[in-house]
C-alpha positions as CSV (number, residue, x, y, z in Angstrom):
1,X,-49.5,109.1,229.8
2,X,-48.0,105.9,229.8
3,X,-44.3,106.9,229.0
4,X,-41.7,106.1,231.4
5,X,-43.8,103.5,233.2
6,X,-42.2,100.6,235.4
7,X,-43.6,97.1,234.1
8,X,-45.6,97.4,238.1
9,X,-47.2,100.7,236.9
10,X,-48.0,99.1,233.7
11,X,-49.6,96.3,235.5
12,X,-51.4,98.7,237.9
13,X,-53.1,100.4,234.8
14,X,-54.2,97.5,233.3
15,X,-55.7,96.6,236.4
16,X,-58.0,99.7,236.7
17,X,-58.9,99.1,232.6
18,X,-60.7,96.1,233.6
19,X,-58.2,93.5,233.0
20,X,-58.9,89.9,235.6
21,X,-62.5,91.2,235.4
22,X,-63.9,92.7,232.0
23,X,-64.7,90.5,228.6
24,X,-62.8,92.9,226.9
25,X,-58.9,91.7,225.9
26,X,-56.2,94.0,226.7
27,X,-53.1,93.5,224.1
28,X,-49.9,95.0,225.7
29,X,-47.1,96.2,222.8
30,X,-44.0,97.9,223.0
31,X,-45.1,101.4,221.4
32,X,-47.6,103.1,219.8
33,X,-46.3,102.2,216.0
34,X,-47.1,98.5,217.0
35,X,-51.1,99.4,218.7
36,X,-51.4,101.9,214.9
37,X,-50.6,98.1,212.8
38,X,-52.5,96.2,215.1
39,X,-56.0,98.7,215.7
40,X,-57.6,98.4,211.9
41,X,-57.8,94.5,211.7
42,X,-59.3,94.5,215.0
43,X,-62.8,93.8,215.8
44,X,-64.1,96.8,217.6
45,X,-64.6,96.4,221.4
46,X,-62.8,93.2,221.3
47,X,-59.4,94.1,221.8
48,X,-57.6,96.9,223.1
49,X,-53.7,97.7,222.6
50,X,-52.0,99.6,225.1
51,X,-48.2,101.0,224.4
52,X,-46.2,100.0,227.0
53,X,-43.0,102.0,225.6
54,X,-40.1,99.6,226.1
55,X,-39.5,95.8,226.7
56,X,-38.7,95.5,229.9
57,X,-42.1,97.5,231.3
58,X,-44.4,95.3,228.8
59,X,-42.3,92.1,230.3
60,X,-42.9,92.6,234.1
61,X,-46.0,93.5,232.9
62,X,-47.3,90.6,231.2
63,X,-45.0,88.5,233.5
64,X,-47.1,89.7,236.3
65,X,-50.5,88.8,234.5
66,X,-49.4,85.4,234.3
67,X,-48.3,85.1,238.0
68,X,-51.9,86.4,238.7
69,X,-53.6,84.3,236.6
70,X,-55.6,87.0,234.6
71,X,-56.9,86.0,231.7
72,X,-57.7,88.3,229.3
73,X,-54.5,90.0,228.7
74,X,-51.7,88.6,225.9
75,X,-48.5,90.8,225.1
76,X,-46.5,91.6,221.4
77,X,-42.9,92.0,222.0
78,X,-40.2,92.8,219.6
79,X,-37.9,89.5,218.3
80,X,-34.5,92.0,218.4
81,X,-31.6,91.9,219.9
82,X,-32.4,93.5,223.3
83,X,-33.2,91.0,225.3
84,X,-35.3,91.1,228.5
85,X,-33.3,90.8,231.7
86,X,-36.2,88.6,232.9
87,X,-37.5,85.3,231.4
88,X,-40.6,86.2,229.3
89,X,-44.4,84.8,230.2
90,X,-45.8,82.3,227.5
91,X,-48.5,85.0,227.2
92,X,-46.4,87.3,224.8
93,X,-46.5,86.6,221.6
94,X,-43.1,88.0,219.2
95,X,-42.9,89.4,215.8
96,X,-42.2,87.6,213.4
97,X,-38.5,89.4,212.0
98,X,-36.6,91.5,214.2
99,X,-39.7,94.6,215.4
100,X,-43.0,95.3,213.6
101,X,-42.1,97.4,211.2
102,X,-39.6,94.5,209.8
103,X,-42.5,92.1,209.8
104,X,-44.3,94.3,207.8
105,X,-41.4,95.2,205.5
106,X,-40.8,91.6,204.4
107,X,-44.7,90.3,204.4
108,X,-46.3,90.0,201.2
109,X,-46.4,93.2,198.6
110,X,-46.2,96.3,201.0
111,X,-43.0,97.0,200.1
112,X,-43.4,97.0,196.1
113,X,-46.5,98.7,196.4
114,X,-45.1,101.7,197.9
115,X,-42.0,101.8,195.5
116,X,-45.1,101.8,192.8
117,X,-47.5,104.2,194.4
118,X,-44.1,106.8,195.0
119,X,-41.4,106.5,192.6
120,X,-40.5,106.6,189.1
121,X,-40.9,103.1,187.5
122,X,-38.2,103.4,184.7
123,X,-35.6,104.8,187.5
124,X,-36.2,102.1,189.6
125,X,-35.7,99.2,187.0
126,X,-32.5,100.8,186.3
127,X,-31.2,100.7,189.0
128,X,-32.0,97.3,189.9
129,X,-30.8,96.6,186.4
130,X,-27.1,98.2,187.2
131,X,-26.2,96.5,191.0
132,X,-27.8,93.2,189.2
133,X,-30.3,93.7,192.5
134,X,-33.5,91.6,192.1
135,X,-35.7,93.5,193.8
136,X,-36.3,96.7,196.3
137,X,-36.4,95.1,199.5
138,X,-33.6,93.4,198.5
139,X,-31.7,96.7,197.8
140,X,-33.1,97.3,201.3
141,X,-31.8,94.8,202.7
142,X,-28.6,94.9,201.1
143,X,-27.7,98.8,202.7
144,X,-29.2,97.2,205.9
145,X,-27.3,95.1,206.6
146,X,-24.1,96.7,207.7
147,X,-25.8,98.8,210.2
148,X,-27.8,95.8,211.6
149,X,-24.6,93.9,211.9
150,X,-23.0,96.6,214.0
151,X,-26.1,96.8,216.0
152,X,-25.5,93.0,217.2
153,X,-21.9,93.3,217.6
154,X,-22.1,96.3,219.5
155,X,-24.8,94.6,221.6
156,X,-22.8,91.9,222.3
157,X,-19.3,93.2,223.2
158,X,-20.7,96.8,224.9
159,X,-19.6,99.0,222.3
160,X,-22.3,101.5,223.1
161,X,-22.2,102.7,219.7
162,X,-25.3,104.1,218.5
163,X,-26.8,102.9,215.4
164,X,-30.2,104.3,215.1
165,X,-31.2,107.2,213.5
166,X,-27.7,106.9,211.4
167,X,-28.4,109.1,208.3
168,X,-27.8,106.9,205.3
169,X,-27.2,109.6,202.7
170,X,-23.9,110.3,204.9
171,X,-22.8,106.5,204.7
172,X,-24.0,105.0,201.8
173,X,-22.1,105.6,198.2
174,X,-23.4,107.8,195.9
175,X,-24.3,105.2,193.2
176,X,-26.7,103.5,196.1
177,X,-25.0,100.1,195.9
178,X,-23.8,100.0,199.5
179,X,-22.3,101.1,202.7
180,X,-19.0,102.4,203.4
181,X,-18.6,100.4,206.6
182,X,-16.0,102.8,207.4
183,X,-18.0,106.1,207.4
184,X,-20.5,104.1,209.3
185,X,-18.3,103.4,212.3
186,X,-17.4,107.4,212.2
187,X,-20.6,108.4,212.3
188,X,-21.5,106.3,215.0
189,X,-18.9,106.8,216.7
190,X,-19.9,110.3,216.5
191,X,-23.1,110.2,217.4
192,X,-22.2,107.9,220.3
193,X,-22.3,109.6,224.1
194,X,-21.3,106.5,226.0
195,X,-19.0,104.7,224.0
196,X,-16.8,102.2,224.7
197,X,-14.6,101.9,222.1
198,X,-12.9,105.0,220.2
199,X,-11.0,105.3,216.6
200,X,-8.2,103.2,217.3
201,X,-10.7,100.4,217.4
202,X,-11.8,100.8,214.0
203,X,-9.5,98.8,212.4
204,X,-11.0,95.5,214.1
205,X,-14.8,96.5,214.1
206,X,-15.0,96.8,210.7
207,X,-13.1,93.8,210.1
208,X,-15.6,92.2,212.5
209,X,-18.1,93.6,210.3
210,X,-17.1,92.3,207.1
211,X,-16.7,89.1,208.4
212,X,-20.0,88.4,209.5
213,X,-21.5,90.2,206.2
214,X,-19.5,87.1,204.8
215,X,-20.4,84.7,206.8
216,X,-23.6,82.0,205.9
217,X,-26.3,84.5,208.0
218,X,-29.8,85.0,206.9
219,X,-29.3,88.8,206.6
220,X,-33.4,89.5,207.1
221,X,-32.7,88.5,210.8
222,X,-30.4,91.5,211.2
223,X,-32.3,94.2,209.7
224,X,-34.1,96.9,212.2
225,X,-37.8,98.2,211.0
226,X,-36.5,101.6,211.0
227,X,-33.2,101.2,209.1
228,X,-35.2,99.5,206.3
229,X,-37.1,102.1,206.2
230,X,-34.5,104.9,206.5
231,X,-32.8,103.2,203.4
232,X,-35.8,102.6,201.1
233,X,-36.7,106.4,201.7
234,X,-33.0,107.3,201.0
235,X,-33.2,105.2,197.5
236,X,-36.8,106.9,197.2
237,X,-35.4,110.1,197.7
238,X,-32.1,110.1,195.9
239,X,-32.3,107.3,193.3
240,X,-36.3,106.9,192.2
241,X,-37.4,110.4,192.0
242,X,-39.9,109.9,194.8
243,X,-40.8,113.2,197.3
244,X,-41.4,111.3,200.7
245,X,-39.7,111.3,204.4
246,X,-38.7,108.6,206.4
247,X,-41.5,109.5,208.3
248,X,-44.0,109.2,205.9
249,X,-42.8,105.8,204.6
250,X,-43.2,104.3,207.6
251,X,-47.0,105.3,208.4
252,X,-47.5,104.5,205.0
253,X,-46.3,100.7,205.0
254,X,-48.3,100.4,208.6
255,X,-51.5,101.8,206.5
256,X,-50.5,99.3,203.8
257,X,-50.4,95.9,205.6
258,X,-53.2,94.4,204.6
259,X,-55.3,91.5,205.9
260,X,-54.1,88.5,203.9
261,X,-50.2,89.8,204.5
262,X,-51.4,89.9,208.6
263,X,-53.3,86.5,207.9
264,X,-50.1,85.4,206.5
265,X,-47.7,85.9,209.6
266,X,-46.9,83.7,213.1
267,X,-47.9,86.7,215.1
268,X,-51.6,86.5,213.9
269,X,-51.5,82.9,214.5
270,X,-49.5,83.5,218.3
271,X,-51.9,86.3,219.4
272,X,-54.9,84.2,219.2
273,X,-53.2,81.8,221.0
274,X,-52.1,84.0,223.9
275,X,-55.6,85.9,224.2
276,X,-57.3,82.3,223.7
277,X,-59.7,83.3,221.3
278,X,-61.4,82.3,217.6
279,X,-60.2,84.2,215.1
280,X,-63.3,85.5,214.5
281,X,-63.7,87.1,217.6
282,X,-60.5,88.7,217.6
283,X,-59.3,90.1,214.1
284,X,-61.4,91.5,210.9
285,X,-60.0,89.9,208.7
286,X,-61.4,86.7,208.6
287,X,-64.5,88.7,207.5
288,X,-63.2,90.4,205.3
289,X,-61.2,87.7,203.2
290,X,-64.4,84.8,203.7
């Protein structure tokens, strides 16, 4: 119902849900995947989320709010690259790494206890054994990275090259140790209708590439919810003898985040703030970890 909404439609919703006259806090995110983390922890007819499916509508939105002075209505927006083309109201609160499903990817044990609950122990180990990999999120993160780097770069010089949705079992090596940067710009470019740029500008985006890759970047700032979880399913898949999708990993890891990891982020701490309530009043979880 909501899809394709201006951020005055939004508004105008909101408006006949109650919000400026009802008790009831209305919680404005980006899309549904952030209302499914969000709707468990929350206490029931305290709170309700409402997708506003994209940044910019959820912005005028909540910017609006503010510049009415309602006061029961707070907004979650993504911490990525897409900025807003308008200054956003203190009444929206961000995610903590770049979109939800990154904060939930790198809070607490989600993660690991999906690469338990899935895949095949001793297959895992060895692989982290071989690429002297610490970790699964940090084999995550380390096939992440490339495509999140592009993702800025492209952002920031207008490449129009598409990035999401870039199928990882056609980019990374076969051993699962990293990208080929290289295939990655071809199949970007590929999958690219508006692009900017074309194969003779290879050479110097993938050196661009490399160089930030080397550069002193905190490399959990660049990865995109749905490429970490594109590559852990593709290293589920292919390396750790599990049988899930990319689909199913995700809804799984939402499912997974538990109260102490949500306890343990800014964004529980921020949307209290921006709804101006107890903690009590708003979330579970206090009752449930007292």
């Amino acid at each position: 119902m909501l899809q394709g909404l201006t951020g005055d439609d939004l508004f105008s919703y909101l408006l006949l849900l109650g919000a400026g006259r009802k008790d009831q806090k209305y919680l404005i995110c980006e899309g549904d995947s952030d209302c499914a983390v969000l709707d468990p922890h929350l206490v029931d007819g305290a709170c309700e989320t409402v997708p506003g499916y994209g940044k910019d509508s959820v912005v005028e939105a909540i910017n609006l709010v503010d510049q009415q002075g309602i006061k029961n209505v707070g907004a979650l927006v993504d911490r990525d690259w897409c900025k807003s083309r308008k200054p956003i109201s203190a009444l929206a609160a961000r995610t903590d790494f770049y979109d939800i499903d990154a904060t939930i990817f790198f809070t607490g044990e989600v993660c690991r206890r999906m690469v338990s609950a899935f895949c095949d122990r001793d297959k895992v180990q060895d692989f982290l054994d071989t690429h002297q990999i610490s970790s699964p999120v940090d084999a995550a993160i380390t096939l992440s990275l490339p495509l999140g780097v592009l993702r800025k770069l492209s952002h920031d010089h207008g490449w129009g090259l598409r990035v999401a949705g870039t199928p990882i079992k056609e980019v990374a090596y076969a051993d699962g140790s990293a990208i080929d940067i290289d295939e990655l710009f071809d199949m970007s470019l590929k999958r690219s209708k508006k692009a900017r740029v074309n194969e003779f500008d290879k050479a110097q985006i993938v050196t661009s590439i490399r160089t930030v890759m080397r550069s002193e970047i905190d490399a959990m700032e660049y990865c995109c919810g749905h490429d970490l979880n594109s590559v852990m399913a593709y290293l589920m898949q292919t390396h750790w003898a599990a049988r899930i999708s990319k689909d199913t990993l995700e809804r799984a890891m939402r499912g997974g985040f538990s109260c102490p990891e949500l306890m343990s982020t800014q964004l529980y701490k921020d949307l209290h703030s921006v709804l101006k309530v107890s903690k009590s009043e708003l979330f579970t979880c206090e009752a449930a970890t007292s």
